[in-house]
C-alpha positions, 0 to 999 in steps of 0.5 A, a space after each residue: 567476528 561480528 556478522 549480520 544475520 544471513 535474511 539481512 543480505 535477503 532484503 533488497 534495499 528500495 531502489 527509489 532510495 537512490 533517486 530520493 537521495 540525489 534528489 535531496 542532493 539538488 534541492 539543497 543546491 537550490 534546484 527545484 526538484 518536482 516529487 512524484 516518487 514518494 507514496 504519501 499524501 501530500 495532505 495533513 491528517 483533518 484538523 479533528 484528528 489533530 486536535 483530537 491528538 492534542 488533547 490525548 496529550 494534554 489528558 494524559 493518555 499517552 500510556 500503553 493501550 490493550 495490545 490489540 487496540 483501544 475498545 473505542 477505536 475498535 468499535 468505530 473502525 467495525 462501525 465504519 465497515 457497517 455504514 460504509 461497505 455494508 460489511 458486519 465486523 465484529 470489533 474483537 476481530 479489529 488488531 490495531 497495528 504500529 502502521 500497516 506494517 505493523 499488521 504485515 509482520 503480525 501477519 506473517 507470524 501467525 499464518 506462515 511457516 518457516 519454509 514455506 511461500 506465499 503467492 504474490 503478483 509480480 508487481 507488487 509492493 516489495 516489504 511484502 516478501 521482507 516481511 515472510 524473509 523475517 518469518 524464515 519463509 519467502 514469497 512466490 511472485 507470480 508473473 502476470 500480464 499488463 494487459 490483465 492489469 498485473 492481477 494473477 490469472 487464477 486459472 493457471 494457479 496450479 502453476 505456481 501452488 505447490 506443497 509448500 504454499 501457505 496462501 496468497 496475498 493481494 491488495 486493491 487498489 495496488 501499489 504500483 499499479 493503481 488497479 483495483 480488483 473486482 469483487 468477482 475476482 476477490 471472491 472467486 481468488 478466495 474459493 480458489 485458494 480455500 480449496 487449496 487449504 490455503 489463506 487470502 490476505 488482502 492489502 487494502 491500506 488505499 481503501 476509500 481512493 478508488 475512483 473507477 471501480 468497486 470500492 468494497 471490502 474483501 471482508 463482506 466476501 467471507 469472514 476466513 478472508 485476512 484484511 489489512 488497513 491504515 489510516 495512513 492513505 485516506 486519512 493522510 496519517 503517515 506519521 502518525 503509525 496506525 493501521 489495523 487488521 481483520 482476522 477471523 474470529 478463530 485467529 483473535 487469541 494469537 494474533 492478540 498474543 503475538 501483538 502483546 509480544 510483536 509491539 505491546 501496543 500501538 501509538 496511544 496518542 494516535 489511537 485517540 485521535 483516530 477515533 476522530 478519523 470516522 467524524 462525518 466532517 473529517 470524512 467530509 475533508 477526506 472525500 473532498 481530498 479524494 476528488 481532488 486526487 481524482 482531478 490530479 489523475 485525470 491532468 497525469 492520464 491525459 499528459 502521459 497520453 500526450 508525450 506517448 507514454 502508456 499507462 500499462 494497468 488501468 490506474 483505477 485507485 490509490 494515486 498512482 499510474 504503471 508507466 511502460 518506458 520500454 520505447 524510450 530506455 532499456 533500463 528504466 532505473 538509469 533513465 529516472 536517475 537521468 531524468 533527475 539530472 537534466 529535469 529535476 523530476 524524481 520517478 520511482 523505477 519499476 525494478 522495486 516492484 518486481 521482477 519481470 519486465 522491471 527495467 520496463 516501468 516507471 511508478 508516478 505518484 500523483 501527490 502534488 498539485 495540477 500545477 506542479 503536475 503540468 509542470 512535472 509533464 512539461 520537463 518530461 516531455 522535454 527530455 524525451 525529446 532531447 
């Protein structure tokens, strides 16, 4: 009899699939549904890129590129590092990556033993333990406190390390969160976990959308530390699948031949048009879209405020804010499907995230205008008040 792998039963489906779902449902009956679930831009990638892509296209560079990415397309994302962050990154230590999660399972190849676990806050962004599922390993999620902005308390990792752990895995800004870590914790979040002989991964795919705090890279810490990107938040890429990791320059040849073996290469058409990501009028477009994201928090932060719903960690990056229903709803999954039903606003619920105080949260995504913001708010209010 035909029978799925048993790591397939492992995988938890995204809760938000439900809602997104239903919300597809009402739309196509005419209702007007206000998205704040979905974690994408609502921007296009800058026309450079586009048009850069094009013209991949019609020159015919759309055959395979070196597994670990176009030499060109190293050299501007390692410049990017030097000009923006100060930090020195060699361009052989640059894999480019189908998305950032292309990079995640790339990464969880090379560093993580069948058997073993790996450190993770609890929230965070769930194909994170998939990804280790695939891999014959799992994820430890550690509990944190909202109060500390769900960042793990590293005093008490020996709490959680044990013989079996390969490491940690962080991301700054945070999905769900919005928090971002402060240097400080990055470095002092590396020192514990080398002392342990461990590693340090960390996510920094919303690099660039920080808007209180310290925009900086885990790279200028120590050049041992794993860091993830994508083109996907700054740059509005999303379809375009392209993202990259940094490794240390003594894990280049097997993350080289794991990339040849995991995925050949990523898109060609993407990787040239990425090059043009770095032109100073795409950076240009992509700041002025970061302020833009900055006003948009600032409408949610002051509505939630308004109708008494607590932003539980400080929404720091990224676009977007950890609310705690708790006061309102004992199951946070039923009162989004609700909301959705009465007031046609879809909300991720927190159960995807993680599982402590789940059914406590809600995740916004600010990826809509201010009007529709307002407006998202206005039905919201309404509802709770009902």
């Amino acid at each position: 009899m035909n029978k799925l792998a048993s790591r397939v039963e492992k995988i938890a489906p995204f809760q938000v699939m439900a809602v997104l779902e239903r919300a597809k449902q009402l739309q196509a009956t005419g209702l007007d549904v206000i998205h704040l679930e979905v974690g994408e831009p609502d921007f296009v990638a800058p026309q450079q890129i586009n048009e850069a892509g094009q013209k991949a296209i019609a020159d015919g560079n759309t055959g395979y590129t070196p597994a670990n990415g176009l030499p060109e397309l190293k050299t501007a994302i390692s410049q990017h590092y030097r000009k923006q962050y100060e930090a020195d990154v060699h361009p052989d230590r640059i894999i480019v990556t189908p998305g950032a999660s292309g990079a995640l399972l790339l990464m969880a190849s090379l560093m993580v033993e069948s058997g073993s676990n790996v450190l993770m806050p609890d929230p965070c962004y769930p194909c994170n333990r998939h990804f280790l599922i695939q891999c014959g390993a799992q994820a430890k999620l550690v509990e944190t406190q909202a109060s500390e902005g769900f960042s793990i308390n590293l005093s008490n990792l020996d709490d959680w390390w044990d013989k079996h752990t390969s490491g940690m895995w962080l991301a700054s800004p945070s999905n769900p969160t919005g928090a971002v870590l402060s240097k400080e914790y990055v470095t002092s979040a590396w020192r514990e976990v080398s002392a342990r002989g461990g590693h340090l991964l960390v996510d920094e795919i919303y690099q660039g959308l920080v808007y209180d705090g310290d925009d900086f890279t885990a790279l200028s810490i120590n050049s041992d530390i794993f860091v993830i990107n994508s083109f996907s938040k700054y740059f509005a890429m999303t379809g375009w699948r392209l993202g990259w990791i940094v490794v240390p320059e003594w894990a280049v040849e097997g993350a080289t031949k794991l990339a040849q073996n995991l995925f050949i290469s990523a898109p060609s058409v993407s990787q040239y048009a990425a090059i043009q990501a770095f032109d100073t009028a795409s950076l240009e477009q992509c700041e002025k879209r970061r302020q833009e994201f900055s006003e948009r928090r600032n409408t949610l932060l002051k509505g939630l405020a308004e109708i008494g719903l607590p932003v539980v960690a400080p929404a720091q990056g990224a676009f977007y804010a950890f609310v705690d229903v708790s006061e309102i709803t004992d199951d946070a999954m039923k009162w989004c499907l609700d909301l959705l039903e009465e007031e046609h606003v879809a909300l991720t619920p927190g159960t995807d995230f993680g599982v402590k105080d789940s059914h406590k949260y809600v995740r916004f995504a600010y990826t809509c205008n201010q009007d529709r913001l307002r407006e998202a708010l206005s039905r919201i209010k309404r509802f709770i008040n009902r």
